[in-house]
Biopython code that builds the backbone (N, CA, C, O; Angstrom):
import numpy as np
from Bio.PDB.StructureBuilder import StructureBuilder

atoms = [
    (1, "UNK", "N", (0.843, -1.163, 0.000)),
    (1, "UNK", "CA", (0.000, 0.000, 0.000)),
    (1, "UNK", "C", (0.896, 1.237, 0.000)),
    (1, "UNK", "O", (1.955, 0.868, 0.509)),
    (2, "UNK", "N", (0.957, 2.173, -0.237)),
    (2, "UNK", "CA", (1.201, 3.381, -0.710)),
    (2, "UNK", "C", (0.153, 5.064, -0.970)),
    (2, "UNK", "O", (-0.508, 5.556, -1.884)),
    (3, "UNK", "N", (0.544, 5.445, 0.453)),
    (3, "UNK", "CA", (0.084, 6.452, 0.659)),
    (3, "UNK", "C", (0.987, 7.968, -0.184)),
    (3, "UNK", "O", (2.178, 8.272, -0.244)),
    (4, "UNK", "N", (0.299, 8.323, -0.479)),
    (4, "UNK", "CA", (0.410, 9.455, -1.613)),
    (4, "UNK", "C", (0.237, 10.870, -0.629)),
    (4, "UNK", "O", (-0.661, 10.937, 0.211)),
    (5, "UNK", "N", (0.989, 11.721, -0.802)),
    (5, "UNK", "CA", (0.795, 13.355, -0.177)),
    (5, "UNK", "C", (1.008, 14.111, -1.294)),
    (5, "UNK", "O", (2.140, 14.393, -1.685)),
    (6, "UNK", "N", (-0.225, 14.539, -1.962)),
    (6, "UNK", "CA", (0.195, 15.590, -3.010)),
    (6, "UNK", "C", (-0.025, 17.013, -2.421)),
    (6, "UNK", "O", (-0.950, 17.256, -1.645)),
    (7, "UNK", "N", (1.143, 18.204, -2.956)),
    (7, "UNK", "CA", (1.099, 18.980, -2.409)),
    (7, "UNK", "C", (2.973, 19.603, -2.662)),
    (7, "UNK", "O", (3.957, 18.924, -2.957)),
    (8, "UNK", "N", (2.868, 21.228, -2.379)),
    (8, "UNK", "CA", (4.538, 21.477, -2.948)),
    (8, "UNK", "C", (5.382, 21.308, -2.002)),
    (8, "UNK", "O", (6.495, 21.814, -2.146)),
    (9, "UNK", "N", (5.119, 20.656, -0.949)),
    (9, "UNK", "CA", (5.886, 20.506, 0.614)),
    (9, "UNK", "C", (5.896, 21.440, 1.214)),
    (9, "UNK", "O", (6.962, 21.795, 1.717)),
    (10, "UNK", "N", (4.317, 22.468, 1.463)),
    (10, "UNK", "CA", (4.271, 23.130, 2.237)),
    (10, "UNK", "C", (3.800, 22.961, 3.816)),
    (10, "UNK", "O", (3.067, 21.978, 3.932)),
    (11, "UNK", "N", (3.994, 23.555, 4.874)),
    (11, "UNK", "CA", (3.753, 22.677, 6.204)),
    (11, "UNK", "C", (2.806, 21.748, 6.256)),
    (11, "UNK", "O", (2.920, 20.562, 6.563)),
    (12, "UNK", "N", (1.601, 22.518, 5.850)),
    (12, "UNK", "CA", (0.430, 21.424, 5.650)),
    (12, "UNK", "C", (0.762, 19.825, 5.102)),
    (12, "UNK", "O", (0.326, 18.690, 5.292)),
    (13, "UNK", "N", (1.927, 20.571, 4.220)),
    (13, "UNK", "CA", (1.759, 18.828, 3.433)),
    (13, "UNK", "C", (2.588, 17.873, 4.215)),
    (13, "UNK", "O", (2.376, 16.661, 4.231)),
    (14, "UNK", "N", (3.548, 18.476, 4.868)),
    (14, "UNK", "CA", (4.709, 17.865, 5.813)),
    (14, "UNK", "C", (4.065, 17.797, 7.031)),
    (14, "UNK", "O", (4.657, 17.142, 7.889)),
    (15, "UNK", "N", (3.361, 18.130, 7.236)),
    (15, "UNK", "CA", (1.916, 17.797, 8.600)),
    (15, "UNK", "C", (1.469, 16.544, 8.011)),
    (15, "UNK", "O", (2.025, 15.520, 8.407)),
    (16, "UNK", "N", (0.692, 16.470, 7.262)),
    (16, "UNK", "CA", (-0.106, 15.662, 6.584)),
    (16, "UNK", "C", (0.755, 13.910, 6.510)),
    (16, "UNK", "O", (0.470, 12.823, 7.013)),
    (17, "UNK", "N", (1.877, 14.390, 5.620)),
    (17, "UNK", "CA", (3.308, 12.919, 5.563)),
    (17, "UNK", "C", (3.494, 12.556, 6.975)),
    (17, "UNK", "O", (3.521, 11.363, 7.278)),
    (18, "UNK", "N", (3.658, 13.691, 8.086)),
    (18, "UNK", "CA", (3.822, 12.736, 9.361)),
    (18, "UNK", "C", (2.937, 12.403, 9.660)),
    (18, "UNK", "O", (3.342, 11.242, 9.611)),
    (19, "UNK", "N", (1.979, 12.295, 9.966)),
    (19, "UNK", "CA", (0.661, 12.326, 9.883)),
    (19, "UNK", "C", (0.094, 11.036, 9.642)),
    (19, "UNK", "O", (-0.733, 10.432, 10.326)),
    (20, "UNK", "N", (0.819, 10.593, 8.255)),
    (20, "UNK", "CA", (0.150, 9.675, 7.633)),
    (20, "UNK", "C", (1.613, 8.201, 8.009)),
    (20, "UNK", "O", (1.373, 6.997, 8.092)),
    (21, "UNK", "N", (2.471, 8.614, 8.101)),
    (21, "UNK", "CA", (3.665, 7.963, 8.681)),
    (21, "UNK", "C", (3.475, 7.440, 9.969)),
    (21, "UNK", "O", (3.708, 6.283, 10.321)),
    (22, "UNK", "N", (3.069, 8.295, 10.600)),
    (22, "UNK", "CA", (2.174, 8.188, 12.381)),
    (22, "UNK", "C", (1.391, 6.915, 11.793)),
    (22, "UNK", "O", (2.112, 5.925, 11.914)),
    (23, "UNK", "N", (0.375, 6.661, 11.300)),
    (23, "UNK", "CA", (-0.914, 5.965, 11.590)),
    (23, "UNK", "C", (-0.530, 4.748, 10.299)),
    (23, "UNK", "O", (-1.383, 3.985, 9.846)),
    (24, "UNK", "N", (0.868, 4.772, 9.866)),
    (24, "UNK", "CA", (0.905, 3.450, 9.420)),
    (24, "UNK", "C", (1.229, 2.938, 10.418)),
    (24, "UNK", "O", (0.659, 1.936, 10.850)),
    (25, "UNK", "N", (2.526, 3.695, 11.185)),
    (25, "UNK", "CA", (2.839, 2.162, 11.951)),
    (25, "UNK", "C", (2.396, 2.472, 13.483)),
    (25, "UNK", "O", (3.086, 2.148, 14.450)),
    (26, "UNK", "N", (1.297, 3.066, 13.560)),
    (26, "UNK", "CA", (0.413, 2.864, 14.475)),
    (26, "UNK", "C", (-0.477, 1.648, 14.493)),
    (26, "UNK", "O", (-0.673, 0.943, 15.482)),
    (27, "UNK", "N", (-1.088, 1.448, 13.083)),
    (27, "UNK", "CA", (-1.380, 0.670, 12.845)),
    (27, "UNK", "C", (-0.755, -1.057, 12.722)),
    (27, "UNK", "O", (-1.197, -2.183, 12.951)),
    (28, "UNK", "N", (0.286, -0.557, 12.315)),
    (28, "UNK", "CA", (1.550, -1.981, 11.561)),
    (28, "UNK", "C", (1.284, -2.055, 10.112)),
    (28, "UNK", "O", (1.598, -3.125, 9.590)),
    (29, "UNK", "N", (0.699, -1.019, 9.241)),
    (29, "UNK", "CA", (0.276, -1.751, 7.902)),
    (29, "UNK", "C", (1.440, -1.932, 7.571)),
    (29, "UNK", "O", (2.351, -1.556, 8.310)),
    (30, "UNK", "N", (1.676, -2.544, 6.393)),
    (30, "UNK", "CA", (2.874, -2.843, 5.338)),
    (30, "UNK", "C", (2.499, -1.958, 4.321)),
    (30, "UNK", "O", (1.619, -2.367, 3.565)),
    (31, "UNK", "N", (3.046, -0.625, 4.084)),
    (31, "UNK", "CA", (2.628, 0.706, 3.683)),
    (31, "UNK", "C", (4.192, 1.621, 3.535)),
    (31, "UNK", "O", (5.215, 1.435, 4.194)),
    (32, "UNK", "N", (4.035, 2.276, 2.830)),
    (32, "UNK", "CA", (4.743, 3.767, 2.534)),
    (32, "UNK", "C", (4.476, 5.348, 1.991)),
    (32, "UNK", "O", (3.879, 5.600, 0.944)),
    (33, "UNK", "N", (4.836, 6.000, 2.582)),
    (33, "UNK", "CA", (4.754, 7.568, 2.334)),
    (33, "UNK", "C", (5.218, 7.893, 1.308)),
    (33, "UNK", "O", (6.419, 7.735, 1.091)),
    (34, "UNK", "N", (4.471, 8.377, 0.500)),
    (34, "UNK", "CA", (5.303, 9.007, -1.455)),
    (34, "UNK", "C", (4.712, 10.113, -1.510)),
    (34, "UNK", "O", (3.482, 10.078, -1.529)),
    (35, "UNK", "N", (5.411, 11.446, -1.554)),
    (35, "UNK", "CA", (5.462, 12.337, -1.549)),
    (35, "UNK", "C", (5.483, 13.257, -2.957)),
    (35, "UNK", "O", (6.500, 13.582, -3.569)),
    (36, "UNK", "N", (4.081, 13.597, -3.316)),
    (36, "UNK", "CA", (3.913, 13.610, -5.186)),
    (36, "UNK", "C", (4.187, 15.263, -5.229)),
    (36, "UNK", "O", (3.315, 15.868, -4.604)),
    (37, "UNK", "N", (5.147, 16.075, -5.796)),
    (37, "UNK", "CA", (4.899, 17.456, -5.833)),
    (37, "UNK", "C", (5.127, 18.114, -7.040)),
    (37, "UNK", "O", (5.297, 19.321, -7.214)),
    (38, "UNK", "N", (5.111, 16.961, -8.083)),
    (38, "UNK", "CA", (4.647, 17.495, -9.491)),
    (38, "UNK", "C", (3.348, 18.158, -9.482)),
    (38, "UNK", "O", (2.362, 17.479, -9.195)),
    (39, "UNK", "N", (3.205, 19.504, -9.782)),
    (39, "UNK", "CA", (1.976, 20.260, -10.323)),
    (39, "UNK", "C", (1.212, 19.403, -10.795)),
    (39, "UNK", "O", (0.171, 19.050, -10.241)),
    (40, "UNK", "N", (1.790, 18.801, -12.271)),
    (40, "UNK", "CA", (1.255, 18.592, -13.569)),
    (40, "UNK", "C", (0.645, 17.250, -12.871)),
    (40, "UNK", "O", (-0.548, 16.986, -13.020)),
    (41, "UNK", "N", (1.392, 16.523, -12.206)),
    (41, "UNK", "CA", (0.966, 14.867, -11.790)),
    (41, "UNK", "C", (-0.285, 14.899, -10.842)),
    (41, "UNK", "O", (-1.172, 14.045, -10.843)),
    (42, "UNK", "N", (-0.228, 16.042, -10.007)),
    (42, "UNK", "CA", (-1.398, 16.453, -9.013)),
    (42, "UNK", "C", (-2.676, 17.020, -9.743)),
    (42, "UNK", "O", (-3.774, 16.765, -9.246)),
    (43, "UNK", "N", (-2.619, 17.560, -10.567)),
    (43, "UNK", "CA", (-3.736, 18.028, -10.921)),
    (43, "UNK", "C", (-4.167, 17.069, -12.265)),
    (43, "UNK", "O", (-5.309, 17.298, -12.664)),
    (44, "UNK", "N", (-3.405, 16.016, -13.025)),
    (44, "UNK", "CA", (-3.640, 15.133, -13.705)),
    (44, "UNK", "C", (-4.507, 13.961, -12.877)),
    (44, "UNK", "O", (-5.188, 13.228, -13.594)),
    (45, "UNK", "N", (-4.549, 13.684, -11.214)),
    (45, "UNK", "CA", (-4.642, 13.016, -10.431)),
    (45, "UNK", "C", (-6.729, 13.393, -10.078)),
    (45, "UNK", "O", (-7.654, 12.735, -9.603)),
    (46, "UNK", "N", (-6.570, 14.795, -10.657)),
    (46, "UNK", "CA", (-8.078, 15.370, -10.633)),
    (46, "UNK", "C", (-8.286, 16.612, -9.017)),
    (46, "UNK", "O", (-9.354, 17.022, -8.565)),
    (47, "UNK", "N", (-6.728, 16.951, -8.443)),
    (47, "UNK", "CA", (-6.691, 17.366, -7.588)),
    (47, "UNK", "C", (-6.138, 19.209, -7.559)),
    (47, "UNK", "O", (-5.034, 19.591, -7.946)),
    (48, "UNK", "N", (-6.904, 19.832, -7.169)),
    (48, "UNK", "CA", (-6.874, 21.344, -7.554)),
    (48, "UNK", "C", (-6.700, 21.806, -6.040)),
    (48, "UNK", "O", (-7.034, 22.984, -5.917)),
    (49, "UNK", "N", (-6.395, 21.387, -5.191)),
    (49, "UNK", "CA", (-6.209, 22.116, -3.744)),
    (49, "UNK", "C", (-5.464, 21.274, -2.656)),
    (49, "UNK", "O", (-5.917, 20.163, -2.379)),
    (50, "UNK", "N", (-4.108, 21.844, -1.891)),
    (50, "UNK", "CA", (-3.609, 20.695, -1.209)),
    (50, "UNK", "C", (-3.730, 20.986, 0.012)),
    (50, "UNK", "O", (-4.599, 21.710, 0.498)),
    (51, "UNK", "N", (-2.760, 20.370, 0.636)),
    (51, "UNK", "CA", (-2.945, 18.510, 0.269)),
    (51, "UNK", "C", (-3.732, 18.255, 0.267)),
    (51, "UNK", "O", (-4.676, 18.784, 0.853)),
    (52, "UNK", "N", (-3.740, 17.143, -0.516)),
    (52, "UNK", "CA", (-4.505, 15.683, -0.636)),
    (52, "UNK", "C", (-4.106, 14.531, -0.248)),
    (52, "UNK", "O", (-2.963, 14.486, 0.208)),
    (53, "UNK", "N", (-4.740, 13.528, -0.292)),
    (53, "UNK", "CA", (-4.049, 11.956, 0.380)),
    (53, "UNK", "C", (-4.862, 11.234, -0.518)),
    (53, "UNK", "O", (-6.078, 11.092, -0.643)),
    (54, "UNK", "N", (-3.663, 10.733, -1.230)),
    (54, "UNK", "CA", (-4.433, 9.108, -1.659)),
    (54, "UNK", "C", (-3.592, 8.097, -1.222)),
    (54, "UNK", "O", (-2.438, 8.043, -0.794)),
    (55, "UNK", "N", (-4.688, 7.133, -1.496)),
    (55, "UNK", "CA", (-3.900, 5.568, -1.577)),
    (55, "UNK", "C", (-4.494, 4.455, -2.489)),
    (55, "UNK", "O", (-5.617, 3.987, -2.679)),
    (56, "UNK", "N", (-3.054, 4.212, -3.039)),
    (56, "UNK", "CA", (-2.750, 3.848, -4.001)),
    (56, "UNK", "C", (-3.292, 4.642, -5.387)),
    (56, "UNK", "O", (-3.409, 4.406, -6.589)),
    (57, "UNK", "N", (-3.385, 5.042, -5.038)),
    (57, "UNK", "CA", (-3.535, 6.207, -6.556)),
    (57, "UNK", "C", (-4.819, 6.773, -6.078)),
    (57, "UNK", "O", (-4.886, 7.999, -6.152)),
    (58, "UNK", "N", (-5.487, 6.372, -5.771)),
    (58, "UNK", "CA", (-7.156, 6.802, -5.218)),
    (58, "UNK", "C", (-7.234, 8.241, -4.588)),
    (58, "UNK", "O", (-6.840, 8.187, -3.423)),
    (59, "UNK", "N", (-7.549, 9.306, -4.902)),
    (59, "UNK", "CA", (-7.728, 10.366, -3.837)),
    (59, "UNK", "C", (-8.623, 10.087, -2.915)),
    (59, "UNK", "O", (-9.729, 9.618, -3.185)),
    (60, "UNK", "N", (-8.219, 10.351, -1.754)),
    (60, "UNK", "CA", (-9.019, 10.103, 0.066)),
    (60, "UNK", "C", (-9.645, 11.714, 0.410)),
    (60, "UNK", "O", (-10.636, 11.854, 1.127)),
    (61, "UNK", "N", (-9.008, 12.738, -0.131)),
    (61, "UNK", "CA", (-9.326, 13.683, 0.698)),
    (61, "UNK", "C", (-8.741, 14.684, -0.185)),
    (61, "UNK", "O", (-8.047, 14.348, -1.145)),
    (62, "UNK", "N", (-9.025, 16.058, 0.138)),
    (62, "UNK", "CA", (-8.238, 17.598, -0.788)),
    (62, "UNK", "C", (-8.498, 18.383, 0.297)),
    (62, "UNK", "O", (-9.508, 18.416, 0.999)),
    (63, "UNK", "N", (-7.311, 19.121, 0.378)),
    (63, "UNK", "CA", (-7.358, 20.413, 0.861)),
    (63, "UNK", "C", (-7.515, 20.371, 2.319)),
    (63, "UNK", "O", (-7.891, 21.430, 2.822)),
    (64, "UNK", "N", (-7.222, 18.950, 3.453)),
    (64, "UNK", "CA", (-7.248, 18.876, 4.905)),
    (64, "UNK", "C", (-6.088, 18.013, 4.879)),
    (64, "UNK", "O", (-5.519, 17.331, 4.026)),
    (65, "UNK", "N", (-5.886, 18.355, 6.467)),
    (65, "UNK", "CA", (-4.371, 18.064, 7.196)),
    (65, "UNK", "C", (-4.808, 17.171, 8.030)),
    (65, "UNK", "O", (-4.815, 17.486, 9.220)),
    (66, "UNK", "N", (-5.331, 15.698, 7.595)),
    (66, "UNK", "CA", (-5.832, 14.847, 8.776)),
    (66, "UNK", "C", (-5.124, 14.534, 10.008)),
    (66, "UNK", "O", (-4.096, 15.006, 10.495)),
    (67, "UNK", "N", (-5.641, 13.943, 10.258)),
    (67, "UNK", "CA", (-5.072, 13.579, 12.412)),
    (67, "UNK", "C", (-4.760, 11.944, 11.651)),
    (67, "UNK", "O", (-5.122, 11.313, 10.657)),
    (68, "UNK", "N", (-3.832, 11.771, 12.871)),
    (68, "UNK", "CA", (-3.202, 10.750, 12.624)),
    (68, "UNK", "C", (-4.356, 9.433, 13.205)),
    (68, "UNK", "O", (-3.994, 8.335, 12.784)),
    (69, "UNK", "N", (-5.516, 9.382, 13.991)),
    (69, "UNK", "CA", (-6.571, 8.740, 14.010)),
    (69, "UNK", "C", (-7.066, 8.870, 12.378)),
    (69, "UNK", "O", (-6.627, 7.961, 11.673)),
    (70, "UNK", "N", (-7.686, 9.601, 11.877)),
    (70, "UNK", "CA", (-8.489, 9.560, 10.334)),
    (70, "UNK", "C", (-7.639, 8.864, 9.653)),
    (70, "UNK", "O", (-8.071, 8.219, 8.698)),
    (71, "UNK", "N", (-6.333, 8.828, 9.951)),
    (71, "UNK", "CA", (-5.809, 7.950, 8.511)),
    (71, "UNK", "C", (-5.473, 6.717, 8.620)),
    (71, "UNK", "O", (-5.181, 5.890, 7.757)),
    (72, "UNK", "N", (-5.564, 6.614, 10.316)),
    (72, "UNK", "CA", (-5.034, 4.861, 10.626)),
    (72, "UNK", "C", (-6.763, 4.574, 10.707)),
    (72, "UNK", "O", (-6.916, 3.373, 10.928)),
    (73, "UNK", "N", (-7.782, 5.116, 10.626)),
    (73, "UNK", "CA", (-9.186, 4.567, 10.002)),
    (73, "UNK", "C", (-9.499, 4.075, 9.035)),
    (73, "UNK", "O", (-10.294, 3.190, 8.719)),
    (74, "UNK", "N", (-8.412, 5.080, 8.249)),
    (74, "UNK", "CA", (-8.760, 4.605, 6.443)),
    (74, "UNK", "C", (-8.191, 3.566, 5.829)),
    (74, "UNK", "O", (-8.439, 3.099, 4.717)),
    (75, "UNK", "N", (-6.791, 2.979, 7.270)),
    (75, "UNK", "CA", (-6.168, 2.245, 6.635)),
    (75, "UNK", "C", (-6.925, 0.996, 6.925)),
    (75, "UNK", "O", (-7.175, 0.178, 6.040)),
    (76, "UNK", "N", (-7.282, 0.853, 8.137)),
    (76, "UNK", "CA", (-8.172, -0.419, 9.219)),
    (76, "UNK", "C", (-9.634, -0.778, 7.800)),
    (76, "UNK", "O", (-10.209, -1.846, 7.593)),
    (77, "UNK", "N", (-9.815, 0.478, 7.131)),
    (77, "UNK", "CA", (-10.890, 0.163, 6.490)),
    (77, "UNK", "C", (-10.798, -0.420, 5.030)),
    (77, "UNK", "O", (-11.824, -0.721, 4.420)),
]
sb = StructureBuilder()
sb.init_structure("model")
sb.init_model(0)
sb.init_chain("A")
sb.init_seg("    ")
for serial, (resi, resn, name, xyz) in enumerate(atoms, 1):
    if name == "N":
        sb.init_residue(resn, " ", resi, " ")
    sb.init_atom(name, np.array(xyz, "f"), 0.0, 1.0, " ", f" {name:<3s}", serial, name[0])
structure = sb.get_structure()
């Protein structure tokens, strides 16, 4: 699995990567943080406001800085 942070690595988005780093191995998934900050790849992705979080290619969310509970939810789910 492969969690996605699109976004230009502004705090939000580096909130967001720990964030999402937190609640893998909060969880234990077998998972990684990929950090997308191509413009062109983010908004090819259908995403116009950051961050966002997907996984595995899927967008989860735009434009919020989840808690490290919401994302070890999304992973459990």
């Amino acid at each position: 699995m492969v969690l996605q942070i699109l976004g230009s690595g502004c705090p939000k988005c580096q909130k967001l990567a720990q964030n999402a780093q937190a609640a893998i191995d909060e969880v234990g998934a077998d998972a990684s943080v990929e950090k997308v900050t191509d413009m062109d790849k983010i908004t090819e992705m259908g995403v116009v406001m950051t961050p966002a979080l997907a996984i595995d290619g899927e967008v989860k969310t735009v434009g919020k800085t989840l808690s490290v509970d919401k994302i070890a939810e999304m992973l459990r789910s």
